[in-house]
C-alpha positions in Angstrom: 107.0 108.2 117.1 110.0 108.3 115.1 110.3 108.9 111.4 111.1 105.7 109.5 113.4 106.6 105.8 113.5 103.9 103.5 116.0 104.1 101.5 116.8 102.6 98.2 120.1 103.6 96.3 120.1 101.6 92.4 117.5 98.6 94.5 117.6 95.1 92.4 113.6 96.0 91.7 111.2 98.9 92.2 107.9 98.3 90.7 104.2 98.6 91.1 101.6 96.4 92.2 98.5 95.0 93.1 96.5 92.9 94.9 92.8 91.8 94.4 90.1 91.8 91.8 89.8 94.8 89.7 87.4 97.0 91.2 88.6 96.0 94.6 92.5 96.2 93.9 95.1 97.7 96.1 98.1 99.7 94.8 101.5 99.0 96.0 105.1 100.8 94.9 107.5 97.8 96.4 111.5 98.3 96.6 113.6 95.5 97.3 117.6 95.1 97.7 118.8 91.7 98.8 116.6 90.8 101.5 115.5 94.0 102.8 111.8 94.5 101.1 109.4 97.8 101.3 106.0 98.0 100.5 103.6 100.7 100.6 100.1 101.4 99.7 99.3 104.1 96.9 96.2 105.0 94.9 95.4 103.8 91.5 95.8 107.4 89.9 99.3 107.7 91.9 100.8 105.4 90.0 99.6 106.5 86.7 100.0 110.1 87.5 103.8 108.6 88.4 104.5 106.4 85.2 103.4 109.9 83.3 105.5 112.0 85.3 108.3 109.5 85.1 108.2 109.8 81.1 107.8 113.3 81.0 111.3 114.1 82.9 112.9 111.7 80.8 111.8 113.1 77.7 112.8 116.4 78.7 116.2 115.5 80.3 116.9 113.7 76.6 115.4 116.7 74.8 118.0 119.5 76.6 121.0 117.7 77.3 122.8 115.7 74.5 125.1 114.1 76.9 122.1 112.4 79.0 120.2 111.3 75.9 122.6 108.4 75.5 121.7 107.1 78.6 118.2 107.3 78.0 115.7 105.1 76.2 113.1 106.1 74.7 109.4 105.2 75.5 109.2 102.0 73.2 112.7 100.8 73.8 112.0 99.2 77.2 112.8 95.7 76.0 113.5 94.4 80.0 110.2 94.6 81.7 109.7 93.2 84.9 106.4 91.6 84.6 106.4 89.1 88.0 103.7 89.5 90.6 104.6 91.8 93.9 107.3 90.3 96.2 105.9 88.3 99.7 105.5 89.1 102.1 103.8 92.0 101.2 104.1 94.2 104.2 102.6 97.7 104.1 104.4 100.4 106.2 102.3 103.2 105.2 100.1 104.3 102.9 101.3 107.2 100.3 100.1 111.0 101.0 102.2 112.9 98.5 105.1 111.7 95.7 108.2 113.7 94.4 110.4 113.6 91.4 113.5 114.6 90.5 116.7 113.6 88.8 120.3 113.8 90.1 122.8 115.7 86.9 125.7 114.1 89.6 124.9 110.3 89.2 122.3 110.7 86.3 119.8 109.0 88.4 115.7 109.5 89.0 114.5 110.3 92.2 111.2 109.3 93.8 110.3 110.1 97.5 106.6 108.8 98.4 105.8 110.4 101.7 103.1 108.5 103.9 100.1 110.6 104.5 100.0 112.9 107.5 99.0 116.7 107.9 102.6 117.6 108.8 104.2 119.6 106.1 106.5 117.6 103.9 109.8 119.0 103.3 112.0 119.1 100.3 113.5 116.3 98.3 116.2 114.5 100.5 115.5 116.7 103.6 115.1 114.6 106.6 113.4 116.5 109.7 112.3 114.6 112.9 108.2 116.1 111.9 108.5 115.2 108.4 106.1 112.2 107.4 107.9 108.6 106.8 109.2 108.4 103.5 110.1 105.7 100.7 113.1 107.5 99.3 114.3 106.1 96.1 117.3 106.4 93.5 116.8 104.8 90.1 118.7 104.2 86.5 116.9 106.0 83.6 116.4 102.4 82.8 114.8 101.3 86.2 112.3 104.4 86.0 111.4 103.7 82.2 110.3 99.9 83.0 108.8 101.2 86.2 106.5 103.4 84.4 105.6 101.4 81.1 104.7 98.4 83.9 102.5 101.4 85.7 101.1 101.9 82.3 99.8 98.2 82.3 98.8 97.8 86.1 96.6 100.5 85.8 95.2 99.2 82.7 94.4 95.9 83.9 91.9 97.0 86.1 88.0 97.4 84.9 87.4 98.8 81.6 86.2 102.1 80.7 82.3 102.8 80.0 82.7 104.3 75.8 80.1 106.8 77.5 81.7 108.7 80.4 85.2 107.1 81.2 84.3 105.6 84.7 84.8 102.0 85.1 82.5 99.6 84.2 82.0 96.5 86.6 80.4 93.0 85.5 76.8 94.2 85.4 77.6 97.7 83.9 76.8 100.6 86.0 74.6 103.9 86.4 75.6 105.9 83.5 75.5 110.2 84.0 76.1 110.2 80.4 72.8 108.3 79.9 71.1 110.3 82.6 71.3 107.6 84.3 70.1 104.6 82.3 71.8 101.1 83.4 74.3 100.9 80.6 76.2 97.1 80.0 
């Protein structure tokens, strides 16, 4: 089979996503310019380890270079947050093995490749081999990646809360605690 690139250069929205209850959600990263729409599955911890990542380069990029921080907000200044549920119809073309980040000094731009999952090795940023896995290849504003990452932030937080105990997520009825050697904590 063929290797599909998806390509996005500035897109009109890249977000994340999901769909279903919390505890049973799926994660989506979903690009769309004009008409032409992508959607592809990811895990929960992908996007936050993303949103993170995201902030991190940023940071740094502002903290070395005084002629990028102008271009860059800061964390708290995302003020244009794009807070509308996933576009229909949501169409999954693969689901998300490994994620890379970079930034491009030429156009001052974020890069994100998500690479479907697959045992084949995946190449470098913005190297395209026949074997490589399909990828969702993506160019961004510093603006684009900060509100992509601050609405990450809230995605993953709108899922299940966190037991006080030991971190994993409660459901309705509580759950099996290994803090509480295993007393039903609520």
């Amino acid at each position: 089979m063929t290797r599909q690139v998806y390509s996005y250069n500035r897109p009109d929205r890249f977000i994340s996503g999901t769909v279903g209850e919390p505890g049973e959600r799926t994660f989506y990263l979903q690009c769309r310019e004009g008409s032409r729409l992508t959607s592809v599955t990811c895990e929960k911890s992908q996007v936050a380890l993303l949103a993170d990542r995201i902030d991190l380069l940023l940071d740094e990029i502002k903290k070395q270079s005084e002629n990028e921080a102008e271009h860059i907000l800061d964390r708290t200044d995302v003020t244009e947050l794009d807070l509308e549920p996933l576009d229909v119809p949501i169409s999954e073309e693969f689901r998300v093995g490994t994620l890379a980040l970079g930034w491009s000094e030429d156009d001052h731009c974020v890069l994100i490749e998500a690479h479907a999952m697959s045992d084949d090795d995946v190449p470098d940023m913005g190297v395209d081999t026949d074997e490589a896995p399909d990828v969702l290849r993506i160019r961004v504003t510093a603006d684009q990646a900060r509100a992509f990452a601050e609405r990450g932030r809230r995605v993953v937080s709108a899922g299940r809360p966190p037991c006080l105990f030991c971190d994993q997520p409660l459901d309705p009825a509580g759950h099996v605690c290994p803090r509480a050697n295993g007393f039903h904590r609520g």
